[in-house]
N, C-alpha and C positions, 0 to 999 in steps of 0.2 A: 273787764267790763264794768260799766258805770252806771248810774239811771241820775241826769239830774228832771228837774220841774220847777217849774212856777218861777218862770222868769219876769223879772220888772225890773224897767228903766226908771231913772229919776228922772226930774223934770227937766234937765240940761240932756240927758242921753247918756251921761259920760260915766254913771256907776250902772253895774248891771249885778242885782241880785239875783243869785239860783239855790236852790234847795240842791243835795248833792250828797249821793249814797252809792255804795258797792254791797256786793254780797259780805265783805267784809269790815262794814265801814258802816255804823249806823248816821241818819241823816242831822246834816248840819247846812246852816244856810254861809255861803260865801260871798264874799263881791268884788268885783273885776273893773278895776278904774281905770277906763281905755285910754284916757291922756297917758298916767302912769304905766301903762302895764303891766302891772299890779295885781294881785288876787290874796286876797284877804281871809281867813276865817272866823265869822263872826259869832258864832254857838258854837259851845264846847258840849254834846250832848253826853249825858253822865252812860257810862256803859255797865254799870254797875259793880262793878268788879271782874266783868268776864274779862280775858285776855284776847285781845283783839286776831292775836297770830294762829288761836284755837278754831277760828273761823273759817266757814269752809266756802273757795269759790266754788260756780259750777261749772260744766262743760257745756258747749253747745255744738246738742246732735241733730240729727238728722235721722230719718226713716221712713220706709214707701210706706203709702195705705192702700187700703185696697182695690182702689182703681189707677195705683200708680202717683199718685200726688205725694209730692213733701212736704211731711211734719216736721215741725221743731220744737225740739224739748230741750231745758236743759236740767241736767245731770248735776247733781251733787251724792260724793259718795264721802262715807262718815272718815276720817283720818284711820281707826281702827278696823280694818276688813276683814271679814272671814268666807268663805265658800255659801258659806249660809247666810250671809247678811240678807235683812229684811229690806223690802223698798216697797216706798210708796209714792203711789203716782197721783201727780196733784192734779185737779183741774179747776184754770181761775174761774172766777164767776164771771157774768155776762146773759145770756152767754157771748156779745160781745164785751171783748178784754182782750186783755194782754198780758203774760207769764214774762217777765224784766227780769234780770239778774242783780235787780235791788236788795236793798237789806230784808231780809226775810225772816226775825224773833223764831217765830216755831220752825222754819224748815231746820234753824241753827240749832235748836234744841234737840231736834232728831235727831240728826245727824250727832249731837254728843251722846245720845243713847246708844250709837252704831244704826242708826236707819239709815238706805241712801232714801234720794229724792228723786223721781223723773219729774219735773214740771212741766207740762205739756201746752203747745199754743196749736188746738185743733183746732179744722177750718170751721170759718166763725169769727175765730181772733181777728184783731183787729192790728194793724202795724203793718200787713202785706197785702193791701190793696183794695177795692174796692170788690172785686172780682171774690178773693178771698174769704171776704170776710163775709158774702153773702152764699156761700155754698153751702150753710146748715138752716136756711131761710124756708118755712113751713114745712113743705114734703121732704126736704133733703134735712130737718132735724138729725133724724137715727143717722146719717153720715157724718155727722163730725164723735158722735160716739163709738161708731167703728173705729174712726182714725186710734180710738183708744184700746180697741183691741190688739189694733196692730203695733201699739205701744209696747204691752204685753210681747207681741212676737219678739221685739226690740228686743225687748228684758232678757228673752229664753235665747239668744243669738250670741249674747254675751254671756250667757252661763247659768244664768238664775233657772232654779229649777222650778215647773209652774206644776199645779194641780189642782182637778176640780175640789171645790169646801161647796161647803151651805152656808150660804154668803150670812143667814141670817145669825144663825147660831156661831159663825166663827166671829163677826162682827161681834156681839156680845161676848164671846171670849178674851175677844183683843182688844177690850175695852173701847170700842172704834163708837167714838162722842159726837158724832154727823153724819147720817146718811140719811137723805131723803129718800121716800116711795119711789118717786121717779128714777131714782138709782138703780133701785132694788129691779123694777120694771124692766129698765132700758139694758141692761148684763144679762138678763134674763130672756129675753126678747130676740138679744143677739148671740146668744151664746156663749156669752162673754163671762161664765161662771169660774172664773181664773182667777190665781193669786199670786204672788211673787210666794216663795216656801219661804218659811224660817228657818 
């Protein structure tokens, strides 16, 4: 899986510049000279010393919510596993957006700590339709937040063991550097006072 952007033609047509990234591949811009057939790389982005091969793709899953609709997430799990591995489940901003399996700096860092990653595109997102992407549209907010419980259910399906914490006190335990009010509210609200175990 790939994520290129920000395409431009030159002023004949004939070169076509794109930015161009993987989970494994941080972004470099390329260009494609259609007379020649050709594809070029024109940035050599410094990776600072990490080893490109340590990088981790992810999987792309799927799972019911709770009136039946399918979620898509994808899955990055750390190269070092254990029964106990920790996961955390992202959700992009927007809350229209989209969860790519672009190069991703921090999800890559986790995962070398042993975190996995669920990335989640709950409905909202944006990429699957018009339909879709307006189903968390004023009254139907708290439903794409559900879609996140049933995230959770995902997790415990595959094995991870959940149990209730005190979202607030365990957050300031696990040093957790971002959570809005409305976070704390919306888990709360749905009962969603769950956590992957360590």
């Amino acid at each position: 899986d790939v994520c290129s952007s920000d395409l431009a033609l030159d002023r004949s047509e004939n070169l076509v510049a794109f930015s161009f990234a993987s989970p494994t591949r941080n972004s470099d811009i390329w260009v494609y000279d259609r007379a020649r057939r050709s594809l070029n790389q024109i940035t050599h982005s410094d990776t600072a010393g990490v080893d490109l091969k340590a990088l981790v793709a992810p999987r792309l899953i799927s799972y019911k919510s709770f009136d039946g609709r399918e979620i898509t997430a994808w899955y990055y799990q750390p190269a070092k596993r254990s029964s106990r591995m920790p996961v955390i489940v992202s959700v992009h901003g927007g809350p229209e957006g989209q969860e790519r399996p672009g190069f991703n700096a921090l999800y890559q860092y986790y995962l070398s700590r042993g975190y996995a990653v669920l990335a989640t595109n709950v409905r909202g997102s944006t990429g699957y339709g018009k339909t879709f992407t307006h189903l968390d549209d004023v009254r139907k907010r708290e439903d794409s937040v559900k879609d996140l419980a049933y995230a959770v259910e995902w997790l415990k399906a595959i094995g991870y063991q959940i149990r209730k914490i005190d979202r607030v006190r365990e957050a300031a335990r696990r040093n957790v550097f971002r959570m809005g009010l409305s976070d704390l509210i919306n888990w709360s609200v749905l009962g969603c006072e769950q956590q992957a175990a360590f």
